[in-house]
C-alpha positions as CSV (number, residue, x, y, z in Angstrom):
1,X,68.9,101.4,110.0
2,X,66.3,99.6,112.1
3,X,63.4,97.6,110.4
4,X,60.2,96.4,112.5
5,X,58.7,93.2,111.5
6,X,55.3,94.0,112.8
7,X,52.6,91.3,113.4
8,X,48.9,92.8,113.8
9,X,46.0,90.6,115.4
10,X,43.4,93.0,114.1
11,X,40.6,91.5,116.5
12,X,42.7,90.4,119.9
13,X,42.6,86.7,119.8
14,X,46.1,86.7,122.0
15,X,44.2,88.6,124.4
16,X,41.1,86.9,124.3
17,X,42.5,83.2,123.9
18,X,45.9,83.0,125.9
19,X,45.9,86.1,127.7
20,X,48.6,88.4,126.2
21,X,48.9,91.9,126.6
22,X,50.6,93.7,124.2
23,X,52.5,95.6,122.6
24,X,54.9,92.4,122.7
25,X,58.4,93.4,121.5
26,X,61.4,91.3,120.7
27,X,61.7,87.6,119.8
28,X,61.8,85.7,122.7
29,X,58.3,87.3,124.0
30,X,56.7,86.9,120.4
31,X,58.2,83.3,120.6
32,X,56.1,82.6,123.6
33,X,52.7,84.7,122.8
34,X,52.9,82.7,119.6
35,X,53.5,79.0,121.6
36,X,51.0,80.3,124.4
37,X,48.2,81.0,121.5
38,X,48.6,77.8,119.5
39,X,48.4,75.5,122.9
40,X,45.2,77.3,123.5
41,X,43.7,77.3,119.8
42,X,45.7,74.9,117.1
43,X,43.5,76.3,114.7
44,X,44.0,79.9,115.2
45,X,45.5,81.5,111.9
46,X,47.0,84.1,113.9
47,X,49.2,81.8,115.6
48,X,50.6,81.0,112.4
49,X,51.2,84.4,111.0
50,X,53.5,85.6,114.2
51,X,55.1,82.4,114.0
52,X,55.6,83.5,110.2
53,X,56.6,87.0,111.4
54,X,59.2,84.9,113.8
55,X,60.7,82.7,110.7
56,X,61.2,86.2,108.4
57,X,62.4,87.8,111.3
58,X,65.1,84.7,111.7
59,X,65.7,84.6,107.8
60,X,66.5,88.7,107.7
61,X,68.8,88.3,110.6
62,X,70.9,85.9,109.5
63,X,71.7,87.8,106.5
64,X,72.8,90.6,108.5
65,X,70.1,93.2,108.2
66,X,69.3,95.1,111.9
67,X,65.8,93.8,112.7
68,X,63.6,93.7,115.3
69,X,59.8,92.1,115.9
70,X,56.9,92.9,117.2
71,X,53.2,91.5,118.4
72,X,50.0,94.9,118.1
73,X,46.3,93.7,119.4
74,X,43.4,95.1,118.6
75,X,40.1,94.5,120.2
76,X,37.2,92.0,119.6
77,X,35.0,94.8,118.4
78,X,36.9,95.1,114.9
79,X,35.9,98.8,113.5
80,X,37.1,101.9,115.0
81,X,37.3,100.6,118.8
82,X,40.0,98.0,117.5
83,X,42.1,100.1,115.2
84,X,42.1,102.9,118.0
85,X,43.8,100.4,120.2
86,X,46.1,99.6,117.3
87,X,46.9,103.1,117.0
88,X,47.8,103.7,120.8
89,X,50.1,100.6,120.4
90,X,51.8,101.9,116.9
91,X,52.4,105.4,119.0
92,X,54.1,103.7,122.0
93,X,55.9,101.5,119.7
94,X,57.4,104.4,118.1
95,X,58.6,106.1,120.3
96,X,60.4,103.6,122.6
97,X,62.2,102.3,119.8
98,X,63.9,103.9,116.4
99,X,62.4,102.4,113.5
100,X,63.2,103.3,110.1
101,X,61.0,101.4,108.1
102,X,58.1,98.7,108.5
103,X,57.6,95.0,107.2
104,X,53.8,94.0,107.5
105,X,53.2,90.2,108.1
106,X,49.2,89.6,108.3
107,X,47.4,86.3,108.3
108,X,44.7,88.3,105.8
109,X,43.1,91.3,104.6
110,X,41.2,92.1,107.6
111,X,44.4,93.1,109.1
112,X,45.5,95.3,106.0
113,X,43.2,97.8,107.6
114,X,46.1,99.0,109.8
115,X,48.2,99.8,106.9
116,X,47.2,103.6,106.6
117,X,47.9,104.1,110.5
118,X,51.3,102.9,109.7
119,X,51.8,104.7,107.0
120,X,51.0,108.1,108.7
121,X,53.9,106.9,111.1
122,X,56.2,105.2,109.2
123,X,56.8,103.8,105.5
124,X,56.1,100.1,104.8
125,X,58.7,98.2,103.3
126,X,56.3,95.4,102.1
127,X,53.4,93.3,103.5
128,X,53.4,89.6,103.8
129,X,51.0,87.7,103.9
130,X,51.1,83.7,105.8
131,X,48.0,81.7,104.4
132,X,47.7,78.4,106.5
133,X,48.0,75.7,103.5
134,X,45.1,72.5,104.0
135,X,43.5,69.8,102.2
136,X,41.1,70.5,99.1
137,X,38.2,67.9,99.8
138,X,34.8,67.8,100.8
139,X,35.7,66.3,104.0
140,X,37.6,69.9,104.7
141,X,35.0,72.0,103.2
142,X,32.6,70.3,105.7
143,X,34.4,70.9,108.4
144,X,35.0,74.8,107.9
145,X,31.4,75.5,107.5
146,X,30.8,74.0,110.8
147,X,33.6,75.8,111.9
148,X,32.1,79.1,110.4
149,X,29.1,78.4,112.4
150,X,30.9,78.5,115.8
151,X,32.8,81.5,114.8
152,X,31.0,84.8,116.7
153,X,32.4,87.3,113.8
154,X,31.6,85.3,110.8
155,X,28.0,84.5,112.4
156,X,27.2,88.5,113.1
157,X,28.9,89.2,109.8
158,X,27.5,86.7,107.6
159,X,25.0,84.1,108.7
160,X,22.8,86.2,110.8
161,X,22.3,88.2,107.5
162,X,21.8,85.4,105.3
163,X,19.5,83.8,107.4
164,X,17.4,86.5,107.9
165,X,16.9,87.1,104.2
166,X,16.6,83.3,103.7
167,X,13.6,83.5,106.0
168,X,12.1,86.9,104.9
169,X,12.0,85.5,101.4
170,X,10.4,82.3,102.2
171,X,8.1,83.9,104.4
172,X,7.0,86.6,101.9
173,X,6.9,83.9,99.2
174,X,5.0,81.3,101.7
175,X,2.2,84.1,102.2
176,X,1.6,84.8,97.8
177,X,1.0,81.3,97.9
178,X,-1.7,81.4,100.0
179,X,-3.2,84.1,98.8
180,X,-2.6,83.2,95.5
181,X,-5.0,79.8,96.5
182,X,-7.6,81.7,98.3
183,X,-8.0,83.5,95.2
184,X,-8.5,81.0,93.2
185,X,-9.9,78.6,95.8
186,X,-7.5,75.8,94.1
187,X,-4.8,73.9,96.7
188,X,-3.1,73.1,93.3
189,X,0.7,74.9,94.2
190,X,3.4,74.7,91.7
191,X,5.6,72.3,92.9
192,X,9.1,74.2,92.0
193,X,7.5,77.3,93.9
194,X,6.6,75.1,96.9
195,X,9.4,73.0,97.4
196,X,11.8,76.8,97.1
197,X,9.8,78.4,99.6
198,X,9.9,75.3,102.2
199,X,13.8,75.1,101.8
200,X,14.3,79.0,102.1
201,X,12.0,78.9,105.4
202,X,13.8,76.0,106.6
203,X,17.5,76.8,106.1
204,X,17.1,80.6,107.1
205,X,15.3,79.6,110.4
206,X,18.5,77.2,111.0
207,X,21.0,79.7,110.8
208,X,18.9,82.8,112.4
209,X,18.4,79.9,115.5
210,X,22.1,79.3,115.2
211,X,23.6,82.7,114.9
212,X,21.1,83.6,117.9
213,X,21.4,80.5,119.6
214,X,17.9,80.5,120.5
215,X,18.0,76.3,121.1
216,X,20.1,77.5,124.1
217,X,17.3,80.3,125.1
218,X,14.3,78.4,124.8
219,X,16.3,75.5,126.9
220,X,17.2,77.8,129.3
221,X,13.6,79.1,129.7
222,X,12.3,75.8,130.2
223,X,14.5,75.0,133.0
224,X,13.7,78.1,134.8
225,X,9.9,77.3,133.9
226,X,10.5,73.8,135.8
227,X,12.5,75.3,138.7
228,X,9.6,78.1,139.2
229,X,6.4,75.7,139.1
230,X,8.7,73.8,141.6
231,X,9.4,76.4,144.1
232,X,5.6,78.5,143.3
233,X,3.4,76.1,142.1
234,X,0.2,78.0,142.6
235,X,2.0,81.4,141.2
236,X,2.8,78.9,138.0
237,X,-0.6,77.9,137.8
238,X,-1.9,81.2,137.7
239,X,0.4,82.1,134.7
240,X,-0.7,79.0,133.0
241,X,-4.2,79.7,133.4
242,X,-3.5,83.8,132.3
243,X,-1.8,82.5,129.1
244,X,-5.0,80.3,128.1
245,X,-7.0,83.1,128.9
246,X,-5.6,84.8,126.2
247,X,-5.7,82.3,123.6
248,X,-9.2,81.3,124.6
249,X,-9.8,85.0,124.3
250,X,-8.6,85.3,120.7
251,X,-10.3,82.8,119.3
252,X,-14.0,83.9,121.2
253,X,-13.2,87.1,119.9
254,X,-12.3,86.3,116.7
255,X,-15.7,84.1,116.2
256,X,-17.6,87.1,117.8
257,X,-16.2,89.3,115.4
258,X,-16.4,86.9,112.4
259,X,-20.7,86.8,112.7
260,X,-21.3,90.5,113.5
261,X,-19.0,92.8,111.6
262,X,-20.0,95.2,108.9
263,X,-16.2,95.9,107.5
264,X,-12.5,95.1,108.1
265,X,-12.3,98.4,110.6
266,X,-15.8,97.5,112.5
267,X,-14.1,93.9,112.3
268,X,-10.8,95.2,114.0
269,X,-12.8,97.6,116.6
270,X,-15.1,94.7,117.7
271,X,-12.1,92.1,118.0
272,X,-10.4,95.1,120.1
273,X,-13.3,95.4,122.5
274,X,-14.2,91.7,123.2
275,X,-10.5,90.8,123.8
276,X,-10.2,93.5,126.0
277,X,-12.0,91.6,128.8
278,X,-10.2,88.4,128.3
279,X,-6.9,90.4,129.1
280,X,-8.5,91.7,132.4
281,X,-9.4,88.2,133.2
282,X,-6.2,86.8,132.0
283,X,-5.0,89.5,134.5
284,X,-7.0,88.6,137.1
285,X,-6.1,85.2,137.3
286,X,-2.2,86.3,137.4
287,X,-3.0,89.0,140.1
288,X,-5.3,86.4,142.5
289,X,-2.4,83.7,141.9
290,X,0.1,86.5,143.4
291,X,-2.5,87.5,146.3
292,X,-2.9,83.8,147.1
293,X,0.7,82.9,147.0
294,X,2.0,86.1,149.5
295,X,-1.2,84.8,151.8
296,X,0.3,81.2,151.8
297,X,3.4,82.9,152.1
298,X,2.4,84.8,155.5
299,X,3.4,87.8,153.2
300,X,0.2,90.3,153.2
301,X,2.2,93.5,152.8
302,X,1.1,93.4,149.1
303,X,-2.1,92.2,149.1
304,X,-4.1,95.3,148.9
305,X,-1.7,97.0,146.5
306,X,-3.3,93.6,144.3
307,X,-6.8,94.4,145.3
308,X,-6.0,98.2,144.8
309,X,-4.5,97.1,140.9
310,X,-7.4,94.8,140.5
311,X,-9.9,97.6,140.7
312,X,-8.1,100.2,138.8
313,X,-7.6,97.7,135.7
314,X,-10.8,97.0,135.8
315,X,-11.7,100.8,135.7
316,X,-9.4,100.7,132.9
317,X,-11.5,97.7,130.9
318,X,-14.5,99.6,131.0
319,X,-13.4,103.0,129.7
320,X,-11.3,101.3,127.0
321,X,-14.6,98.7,125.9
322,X,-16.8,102.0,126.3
323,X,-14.7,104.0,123.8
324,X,-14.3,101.4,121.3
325,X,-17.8,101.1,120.8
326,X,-18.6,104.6,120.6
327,X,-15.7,105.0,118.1
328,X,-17.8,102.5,116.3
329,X,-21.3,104.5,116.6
330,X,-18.8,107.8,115.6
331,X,-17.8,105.7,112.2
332,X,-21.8,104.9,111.9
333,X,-21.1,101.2,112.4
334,X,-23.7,101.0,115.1
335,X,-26.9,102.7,116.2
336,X,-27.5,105.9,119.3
337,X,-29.2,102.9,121.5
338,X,-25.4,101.3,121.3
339,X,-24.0,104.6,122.0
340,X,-25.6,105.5,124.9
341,X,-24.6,101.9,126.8
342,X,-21.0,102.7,125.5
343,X,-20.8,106.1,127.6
344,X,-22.4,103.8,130.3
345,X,-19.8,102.2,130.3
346,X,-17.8,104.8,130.5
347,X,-19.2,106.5,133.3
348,X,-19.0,103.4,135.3
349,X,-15.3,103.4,134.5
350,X,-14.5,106.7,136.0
351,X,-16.4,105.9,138.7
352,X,-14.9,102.9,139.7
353,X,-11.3,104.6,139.0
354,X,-12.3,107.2,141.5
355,X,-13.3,105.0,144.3
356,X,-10.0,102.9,144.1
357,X,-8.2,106.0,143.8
358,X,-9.7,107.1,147.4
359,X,-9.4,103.7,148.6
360,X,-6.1,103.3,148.1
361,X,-5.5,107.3,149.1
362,X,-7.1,105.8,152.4
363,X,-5.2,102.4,153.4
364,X,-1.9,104.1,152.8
365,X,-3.0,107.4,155.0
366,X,-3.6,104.6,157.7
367,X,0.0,102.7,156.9
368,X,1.9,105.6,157.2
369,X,-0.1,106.6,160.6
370,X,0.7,103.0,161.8
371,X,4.2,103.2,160.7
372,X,4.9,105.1,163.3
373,X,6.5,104.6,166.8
374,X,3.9,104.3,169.5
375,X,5.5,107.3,171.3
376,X,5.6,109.9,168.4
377,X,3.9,112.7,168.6
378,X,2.4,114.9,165.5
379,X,2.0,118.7,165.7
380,X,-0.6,119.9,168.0
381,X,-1.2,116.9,169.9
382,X,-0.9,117.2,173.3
383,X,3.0,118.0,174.8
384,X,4.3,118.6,171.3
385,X,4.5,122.6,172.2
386,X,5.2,121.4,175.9
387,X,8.5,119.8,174.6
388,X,9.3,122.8,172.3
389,X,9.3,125.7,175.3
390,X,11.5,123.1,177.7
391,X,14.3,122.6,174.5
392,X,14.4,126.8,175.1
């Protein structure tokens, strides 16, 4: 009678950390993945637990009892793609060796999931668990939270969560308050209120930037931003002048909007129609920076497909400022006068789409014709039929 002191690494840290493949069986291999693991991460619990597994393996044998040990990984995904794995391993296991019974050793209860797909194989004797014993004080608590916070499972588990909700709340309770002083047209805030919502906002924003790392994103952006106005500065400068566009925009559309609206949906459609031609010109200016940039580039392949894009967009401008506005003389929020320069408007959009259309239908008749080697010869030109009678 054959017991298998079975060590489970529910989420593949041997793999991940030291390189292991498993199934590992018999002491001197779960010896070593245990030594390799531990040089690699001190503070790896599941280190610990095999080398537990290796101690009750040593304390069984020396009273006599026919033992034998063994290392199962799962995978870092822990859920169904780990336990699958686990299950492969428990089948191979099982049938290259004759096992009669099973003893569990775990560093926790995330690795108890395994127990059932033991169970359907073979009967447990007992579970044991190894908890890594360290100092109560707030020196040690310190350090595992910062610990937590490096940890990928525990952040996409946890802190990610908690963070979000953190900054929902804060956010939702930042926005009553100032509703709640437009309303009364009093900046007098309740201080307990106040000083909750700041903390909530401030402590979820840390740990959604931390569990998403975006201090690392928006560093990384930056560096590509500063190695791309060094390589294209005039392509840069376009972008930077497209992005003020817009915020220039906004705000001109906002204070257009703010002096001639009737109601919040004239206010919305208005908005809509005035920002529509600060995005073509933010558009613009990214498009010429592009067209000026392949020219200084001896690149002017691409040129007219700008031009071309150019023209249609600005097809596009008109149709989308002329239906706005007649959407607004449809809702009675302006008069027939403002109606007719809205299908205007229209009109001179379609037309404008049309010519580019035949433009560009044009040029790339004329590429393709060019494209051509100076010797070929199109159906019914001269010696095409010639050269068909001498092939027969």
């Amino acid at each position: 009678m054959t017991t298998l002191i079975l060590n489970v690494d529910r989420d593949n840290d041997f793999g991940d950390k030291a390189g292991i493949s498993a199934p590992l069986v018999g002491y001197e291999n779960c010896y070593n993945a245990a030594l390799k693991l531990i040089t690699a991460d001190p503070e790896d619990s599941d280190a610990n637990a095999l080398f537990g597994a290796i101690k009750h393996y040593e304390s069984l044998a020396k009273k006599g009892e026919s033992v034998e040990i063994a290392l199962i990984t799962g995978d870092n995904d822990v859920g169904p793609v780990s336990d699958e794995r686990l299950s492969n391993q428990l089948d191979l296991l099982f049938s290259e060796g004759d096992y009669d019974d099973v003893i569990l050793v775990t560093d926790g209860a995330e690795d108890d999931y395994i127990i059932p797909l033991i169970l359907s194989r073979r009967k447990i004797r007992y579970v044991k668990h190894i908890i890594v014993r360290h100092n109560q004080n707030i020196e040690s608590v310190y350090y595992y939270i910062v610990k937590a916070l490096k940890d990928k499972k525990l952040i996409n588990k946890f802190i990610i969560p908690l963070g979000i909700v953190l900054l929902t709340y804060g956010i939702v309770s930042l926005a009553f308050i100032l509703i709640q002083v437009v309303a009364s047209k009093s900046f007098s805030v309740d201080p307990s209120l106040g000083a909750i919502t700041f903390v909530t906002i401030v402590l979820g924003a840390y740990l959604v930037e931390k569990g998403f790392e975006m201090g690392k994103s928006v560093r990384s952006l930056l560096a590509s931003l500063r190695e791309y106005a060094q390589e294209t500065r005039i392509l840069f400068l376009s972008y930077v002048i497209a992005i003020s566009l817009l915020f220039v925009g906004i705000a001109s559309s906002y204070v257009i909007t703010r002096s001639t609206y009737h109601n919040p949906l004239d206010g919305v459609l208005i908005f809509l129609s005035m920002f529509t031609w600060w995005i073509y010109g933010a558009f613009f200016a990214r498009e010429t920076g592009v067209a000026v940039e392949m020219f200084v580039n001896n690149n002017r392949t691409g040129i007219f497909r700008i031009l071309y894009g150019l023209m249609f967009s600005l097809s596009i401008a008109f149709i989308v400022y002329g239906m706005i506005n007649y959407i607004r003389y449809v809702l009675a929020f302006v008069s027939f006068s403002s109606a007719i320069i809205s299908i205007f408007f229209l009109v001179i959009g379609l037309i404008i789409a049309m010519l580019s259309s035949m433009v560009h239908r044009y040029f790339s008749e004329r590429a393709d014709s060019s494209s051509l080697p100076a010797n070929a010869q199109q159906p019914g030109q001269s010696g095409y039929y010639d050269n068909k009678f001498e092939q027969k």
